[in-house]
C-alpha positions, 0 to 999 in steps of 0.5 A: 823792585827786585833784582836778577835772582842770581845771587845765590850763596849763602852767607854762612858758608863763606866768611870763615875762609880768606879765598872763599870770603873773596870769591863771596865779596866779588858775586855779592857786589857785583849783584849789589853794584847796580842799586848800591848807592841807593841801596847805601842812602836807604840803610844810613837813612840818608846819612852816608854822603855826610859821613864821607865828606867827613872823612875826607873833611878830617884828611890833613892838607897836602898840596898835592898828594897820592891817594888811593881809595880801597874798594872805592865802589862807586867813587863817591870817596875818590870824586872827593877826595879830588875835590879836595885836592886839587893838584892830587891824583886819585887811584879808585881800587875794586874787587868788582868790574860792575862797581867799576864801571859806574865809577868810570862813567860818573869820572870828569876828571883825568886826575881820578883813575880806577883799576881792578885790584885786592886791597891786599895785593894793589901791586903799588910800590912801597911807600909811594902813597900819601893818602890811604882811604876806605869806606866799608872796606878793611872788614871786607878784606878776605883777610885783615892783618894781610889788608893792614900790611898791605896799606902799612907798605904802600903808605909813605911815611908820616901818610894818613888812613881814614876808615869809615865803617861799622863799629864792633862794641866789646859788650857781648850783648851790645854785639848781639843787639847791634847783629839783629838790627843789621841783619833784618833792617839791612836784609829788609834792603835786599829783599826790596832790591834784589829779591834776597836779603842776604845781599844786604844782610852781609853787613851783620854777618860780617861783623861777626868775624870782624874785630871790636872796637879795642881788639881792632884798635890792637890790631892798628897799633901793631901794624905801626900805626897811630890812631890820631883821630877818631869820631862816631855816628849813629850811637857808636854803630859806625866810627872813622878813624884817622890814622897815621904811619910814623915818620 
């Protein structure tokens, strides 16, 4: 079961620095695009489908809004999100051509579309967008305040963001526990898929950069938003929030 081989960089040496983190997000993703959705199911032990319709569950109603889905990957979040509106459009937004391409291929829809984009830069208009979703996206920007500007800007306002992602507790040694687990249970993933398990175990090291539960709850609340929803899975390993721009 292992992949090509070709990934070949390290981990460490490309988190701490925005244009190397995203030259890093494109080459791990790329590999990881062709056993990612498996890859996904195996880690959340088949959870990761019934976190995403609750993301999508937790949206207001509209009758027909805008969407944009951040580092879309596959689709999964974009095809629910049309599902749930049915008179909305759907803008799928990826680093990577080969996550691309599988979204493509599983769109039935012309309602959904996908394009290549930074999640920091989506070349939208300002305030043009009701809905913003990500799933395991805003701790893979290349950098997070430019992300959270980025969404605050094309968002109109009183629109809504859902994250769904890996949650940072404050507690030193939580943090450490939660970093071992990730690391060998995630790199265990990609050494059976891919041959290295550093294509998986990216999750525990991106966390270390990432903003815990409270500091990532400041840094919303600066970026003018308001958490107006928040529930956790797995013990507090994972959190979606729900978040609103004023009026």
């Amino acid at each position: 079961m292992a992949g090509s081989g070709k990934f070949t960089l390290k981990i460490r040496d490309y988190l701490h620095a925005p244009e190397r983190k995203r030259a890093y997000n494109e080459q791990h993703f790329s590999e990881a695009a062709s056993r990612y959705d498996f890859a996904t199911r195996a880690m959340s032990l088949g959870r990761d489908r019934a976190w995403k319709h609750q993301l999508v569950a937790a949206l207001p109603d509209f009758p027909a809004p805008v969407c944009v889905d951040l580092a879309c990957g596959t689709g999964d979040i974009a095809f629910l999100l049309a599902e749930k509106y049915a008179d909305g459009r759907v803008l799928g937004i990826d680093l990577t051509e080969p996550m691309l391409a599988l979204a493509r291929q599983r769109n039935r829809t012309p309602r959904v579309e996908f394009v290549r984009g930074d999640m920091a830069e989506t070349g939208l208009a300002d305030a043009s967008i009701d809905i913003v979703t990500g799933s395991y996206a805003v701790r893979n920007a290349a950098s997070l305040q430019p992300a959270f500007a980025e969404i605050r800007r094309i968002l109109r306002p009183g629109g809504f963001v859902a994250l769904l992602d890996f949650s940072k507790p404050s507690s030193r040694w939580f943090q450490n526990l939660q970093y071992l687990v990730l690391k060998y249970w995630c790199g265990l993933w990609g050494l059976l898929l891919h041959g290295n398990p550093e294509v998986h175990a990216y999750i525990a090291a991106s966390l270390r950069a990432f903003p815990d539960r409270e500091e990532l709850r400041r840094l919303v609340g600066e970026n003018g938003f308001a958490v107006i929803h928040s529930r956790s899975f797995y013990f507090g390993v994972l959190e979606l929030l729900i978040l609103q721009k004023p009026l």
